[in-house]
CHARMM-style PDB file with segment names, atoms N, HN, CA, C and O in Angstrom:
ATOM      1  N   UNK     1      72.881 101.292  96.611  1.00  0.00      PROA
ATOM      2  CA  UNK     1      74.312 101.186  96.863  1.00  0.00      PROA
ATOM      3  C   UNK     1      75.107 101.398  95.568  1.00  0.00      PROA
ATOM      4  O   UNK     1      76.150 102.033  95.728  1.00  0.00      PROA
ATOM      5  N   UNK     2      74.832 101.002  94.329  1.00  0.00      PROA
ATOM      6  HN  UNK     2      73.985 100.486  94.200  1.00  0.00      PROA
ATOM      7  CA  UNK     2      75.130 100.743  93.397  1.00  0.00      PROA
ATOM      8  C   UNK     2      75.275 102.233  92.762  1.00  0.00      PROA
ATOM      9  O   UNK     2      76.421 102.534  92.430  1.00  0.00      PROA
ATOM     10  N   UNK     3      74.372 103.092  92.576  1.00  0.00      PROA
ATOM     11  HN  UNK     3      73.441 102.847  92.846  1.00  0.00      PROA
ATOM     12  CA  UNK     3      73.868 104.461  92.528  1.00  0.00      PROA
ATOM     13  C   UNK     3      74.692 105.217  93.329  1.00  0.00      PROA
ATOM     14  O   UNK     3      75.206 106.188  92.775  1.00  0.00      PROA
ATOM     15  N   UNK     4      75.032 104.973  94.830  1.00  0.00      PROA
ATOM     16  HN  UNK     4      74.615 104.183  95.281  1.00  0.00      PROA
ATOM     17  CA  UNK     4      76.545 106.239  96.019  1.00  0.00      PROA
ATOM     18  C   UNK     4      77.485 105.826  95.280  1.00  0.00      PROA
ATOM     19  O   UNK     4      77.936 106.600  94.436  1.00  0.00      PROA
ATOM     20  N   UNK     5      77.987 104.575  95.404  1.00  0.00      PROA
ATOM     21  HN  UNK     5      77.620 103.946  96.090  1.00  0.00      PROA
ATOM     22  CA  UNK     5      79.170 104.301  94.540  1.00  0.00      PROA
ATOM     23  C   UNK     5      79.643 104.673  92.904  1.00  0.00      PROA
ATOM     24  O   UNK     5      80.806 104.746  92.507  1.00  0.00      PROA
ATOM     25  N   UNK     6      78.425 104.877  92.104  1.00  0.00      PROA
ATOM     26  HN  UNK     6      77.480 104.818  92.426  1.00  0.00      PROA
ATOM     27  CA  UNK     6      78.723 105.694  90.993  1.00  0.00      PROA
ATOM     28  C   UNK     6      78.522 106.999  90.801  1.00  0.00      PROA
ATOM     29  O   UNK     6      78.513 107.531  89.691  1.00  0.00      PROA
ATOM     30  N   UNK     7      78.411 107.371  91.492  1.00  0.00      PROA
ATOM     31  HN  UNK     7      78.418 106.940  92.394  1.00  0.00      PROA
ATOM     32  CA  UNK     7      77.962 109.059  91.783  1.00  0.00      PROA
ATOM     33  C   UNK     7      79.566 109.276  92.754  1.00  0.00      PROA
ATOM     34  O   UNK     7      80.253 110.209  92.338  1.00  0.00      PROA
ATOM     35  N   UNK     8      80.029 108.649  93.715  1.00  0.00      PROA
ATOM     36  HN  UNK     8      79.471 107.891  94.052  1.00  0.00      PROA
ATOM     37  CA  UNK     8      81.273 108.336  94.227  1.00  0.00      PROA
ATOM     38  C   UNK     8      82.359 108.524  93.104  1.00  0.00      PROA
ATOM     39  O   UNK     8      82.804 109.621  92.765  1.00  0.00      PROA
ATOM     40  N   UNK     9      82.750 107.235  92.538  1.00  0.00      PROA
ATOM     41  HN  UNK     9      82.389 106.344  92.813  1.00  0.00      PROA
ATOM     42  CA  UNK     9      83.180 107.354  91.362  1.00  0.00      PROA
ATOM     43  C   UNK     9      83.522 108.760  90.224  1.00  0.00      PROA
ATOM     44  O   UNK     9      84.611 109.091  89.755  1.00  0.00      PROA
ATOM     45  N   UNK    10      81.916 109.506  89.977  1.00  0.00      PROA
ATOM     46  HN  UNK    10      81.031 109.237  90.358  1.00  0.00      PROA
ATOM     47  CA  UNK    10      82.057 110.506  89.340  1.00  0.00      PROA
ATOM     48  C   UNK    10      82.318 111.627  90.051  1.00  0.00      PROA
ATOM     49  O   UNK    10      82.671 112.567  89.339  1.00  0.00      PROA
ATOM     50  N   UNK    11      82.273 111.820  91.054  1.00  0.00      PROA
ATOM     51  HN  UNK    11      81.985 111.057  91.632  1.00  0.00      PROA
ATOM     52  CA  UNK    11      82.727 112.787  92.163  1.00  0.00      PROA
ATOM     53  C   UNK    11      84.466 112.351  92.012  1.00  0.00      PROA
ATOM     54  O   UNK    11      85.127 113.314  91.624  1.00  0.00      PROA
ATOM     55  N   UNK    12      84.846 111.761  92.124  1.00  0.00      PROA
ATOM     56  HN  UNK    12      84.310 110.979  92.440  1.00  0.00      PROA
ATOM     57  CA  UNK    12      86.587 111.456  92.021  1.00  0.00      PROA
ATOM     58  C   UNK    12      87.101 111.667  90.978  1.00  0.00      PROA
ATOM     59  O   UNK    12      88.280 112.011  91.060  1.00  0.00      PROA
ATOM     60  N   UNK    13      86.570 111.581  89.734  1.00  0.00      PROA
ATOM     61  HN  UNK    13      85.612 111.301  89.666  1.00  0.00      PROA
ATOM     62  CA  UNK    13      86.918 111.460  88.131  1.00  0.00      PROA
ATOM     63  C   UNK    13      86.749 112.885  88.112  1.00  0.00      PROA
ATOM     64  O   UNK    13      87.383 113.562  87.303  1.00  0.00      PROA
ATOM     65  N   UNK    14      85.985 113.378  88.898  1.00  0.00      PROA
ATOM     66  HN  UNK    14      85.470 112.828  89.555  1.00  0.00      PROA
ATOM     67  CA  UNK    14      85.906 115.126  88.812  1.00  0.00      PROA
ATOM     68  C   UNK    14      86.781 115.600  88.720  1.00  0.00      PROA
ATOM     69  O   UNK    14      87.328 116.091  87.732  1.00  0.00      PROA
ATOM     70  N   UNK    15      87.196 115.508  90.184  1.00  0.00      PROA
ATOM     71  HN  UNK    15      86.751 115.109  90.986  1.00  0.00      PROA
ATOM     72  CA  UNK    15      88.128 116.034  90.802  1.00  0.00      PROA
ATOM     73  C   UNK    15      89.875 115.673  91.042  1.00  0.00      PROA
ATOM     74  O   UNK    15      90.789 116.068  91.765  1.00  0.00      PROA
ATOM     75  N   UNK    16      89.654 114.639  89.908  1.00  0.00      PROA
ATOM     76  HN  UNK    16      88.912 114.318  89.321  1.00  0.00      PROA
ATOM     77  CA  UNK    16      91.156 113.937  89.818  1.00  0.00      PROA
ATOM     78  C   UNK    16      91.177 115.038  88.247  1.00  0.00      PROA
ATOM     79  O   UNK    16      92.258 115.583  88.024  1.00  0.00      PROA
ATOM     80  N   UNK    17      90.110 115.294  87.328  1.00  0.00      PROA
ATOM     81  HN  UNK    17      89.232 114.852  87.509  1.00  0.00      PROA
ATOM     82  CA  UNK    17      90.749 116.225  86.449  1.00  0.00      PROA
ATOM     83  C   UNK    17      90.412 117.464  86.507  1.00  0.00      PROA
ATOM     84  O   UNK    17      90.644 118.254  85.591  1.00  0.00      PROA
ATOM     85  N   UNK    18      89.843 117.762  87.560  1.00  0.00      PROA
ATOM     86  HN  UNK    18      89.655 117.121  88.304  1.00  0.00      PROA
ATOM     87  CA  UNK    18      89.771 119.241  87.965  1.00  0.00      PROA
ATOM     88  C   UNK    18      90.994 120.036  88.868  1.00  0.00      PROA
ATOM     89  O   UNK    18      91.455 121.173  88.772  1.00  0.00      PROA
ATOM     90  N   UNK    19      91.309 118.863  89.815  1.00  0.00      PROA
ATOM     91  HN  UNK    19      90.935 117.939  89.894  1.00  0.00      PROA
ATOM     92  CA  UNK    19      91.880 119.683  91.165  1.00  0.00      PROA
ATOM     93  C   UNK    19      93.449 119.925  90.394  1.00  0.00      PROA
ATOM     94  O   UNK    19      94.127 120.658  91.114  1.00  0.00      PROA
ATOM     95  N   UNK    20      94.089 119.562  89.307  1.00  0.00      PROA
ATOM     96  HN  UNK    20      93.537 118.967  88.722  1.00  0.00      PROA
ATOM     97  CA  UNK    20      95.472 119.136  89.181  1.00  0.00      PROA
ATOM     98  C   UNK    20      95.593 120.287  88.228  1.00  0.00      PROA
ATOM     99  O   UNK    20      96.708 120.519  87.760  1.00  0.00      PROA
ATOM    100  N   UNK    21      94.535 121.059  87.879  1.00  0.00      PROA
ATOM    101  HN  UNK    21      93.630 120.870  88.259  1.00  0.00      PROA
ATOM    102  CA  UNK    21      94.216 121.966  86.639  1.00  0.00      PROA
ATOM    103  C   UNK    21      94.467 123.336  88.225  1.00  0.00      PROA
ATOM    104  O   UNK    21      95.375 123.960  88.774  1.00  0.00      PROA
ATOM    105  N   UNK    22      93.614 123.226  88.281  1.00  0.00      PROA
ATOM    106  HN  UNK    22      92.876 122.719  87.835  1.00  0.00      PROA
ATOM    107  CA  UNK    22      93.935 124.231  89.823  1.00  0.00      PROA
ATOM    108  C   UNK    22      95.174 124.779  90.793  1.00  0.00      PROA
ATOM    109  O   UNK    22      95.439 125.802  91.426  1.00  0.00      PROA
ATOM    110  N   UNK    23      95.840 123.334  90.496  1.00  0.00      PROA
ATOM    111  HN  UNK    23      95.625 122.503  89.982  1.00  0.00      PROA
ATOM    112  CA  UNK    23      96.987 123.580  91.219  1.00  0.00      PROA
ATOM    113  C   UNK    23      98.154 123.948  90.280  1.00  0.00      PROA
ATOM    114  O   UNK    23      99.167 124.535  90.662  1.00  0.00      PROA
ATOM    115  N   UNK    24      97.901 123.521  88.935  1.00  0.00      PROA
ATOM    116  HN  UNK    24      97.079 123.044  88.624  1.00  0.00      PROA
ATOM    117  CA  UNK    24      98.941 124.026  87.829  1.00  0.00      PROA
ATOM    118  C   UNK    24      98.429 125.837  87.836  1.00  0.00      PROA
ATOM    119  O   UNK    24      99.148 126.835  87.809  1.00  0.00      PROA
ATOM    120  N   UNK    25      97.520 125.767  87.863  1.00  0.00      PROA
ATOM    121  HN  UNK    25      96.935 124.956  87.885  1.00  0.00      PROA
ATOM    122  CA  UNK    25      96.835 127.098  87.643  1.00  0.00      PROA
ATOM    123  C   UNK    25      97.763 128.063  88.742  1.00  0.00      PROA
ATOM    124  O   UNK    25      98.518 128.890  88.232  1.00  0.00      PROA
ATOM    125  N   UNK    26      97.715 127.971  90.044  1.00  0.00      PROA
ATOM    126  HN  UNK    26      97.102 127.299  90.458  1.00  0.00      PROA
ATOM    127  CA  UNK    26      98.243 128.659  91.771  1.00  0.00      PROA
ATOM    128  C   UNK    26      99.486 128.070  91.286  1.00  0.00      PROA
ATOM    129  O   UNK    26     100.362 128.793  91.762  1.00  0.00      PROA
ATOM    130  N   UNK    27     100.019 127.185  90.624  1.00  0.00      PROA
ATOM    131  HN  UNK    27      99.308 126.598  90.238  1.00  0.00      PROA
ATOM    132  CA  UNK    27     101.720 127.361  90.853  1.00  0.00      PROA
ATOM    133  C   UNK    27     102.188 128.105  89.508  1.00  0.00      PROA
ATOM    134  O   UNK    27     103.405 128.292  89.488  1.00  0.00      PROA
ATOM    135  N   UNK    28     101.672 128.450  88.671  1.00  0.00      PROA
ATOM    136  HN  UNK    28     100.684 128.298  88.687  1.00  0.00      PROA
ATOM    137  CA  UNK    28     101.840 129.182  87.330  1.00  0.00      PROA
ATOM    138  C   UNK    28     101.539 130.446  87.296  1.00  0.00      PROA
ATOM    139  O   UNK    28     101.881 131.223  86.405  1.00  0.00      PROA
ATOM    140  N   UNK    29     100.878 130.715  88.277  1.00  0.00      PROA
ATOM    141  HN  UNK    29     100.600 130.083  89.002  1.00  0.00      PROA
ATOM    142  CA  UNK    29     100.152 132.268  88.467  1.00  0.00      PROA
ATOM    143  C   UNK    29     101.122 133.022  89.818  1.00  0.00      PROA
ATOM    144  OT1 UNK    29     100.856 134.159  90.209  1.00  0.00      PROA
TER     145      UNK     29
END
């Protein structure tokens, strides 16, 4: 449990500084 939830975690931390890079990216382009 301990192990989904931090793998969870790093799946979100991903994508909280990935997806915002993406979308600056499609509104700048």
């Amino acid at each position: 449990m301990f192990f989904f939830f931090r793998s969870l975690t790093e799946k979100f931390f991903f994508l909280n500084a990935y997806v915002p890079q993406m979308m600056d990216r499609n509104y700048s382009g």
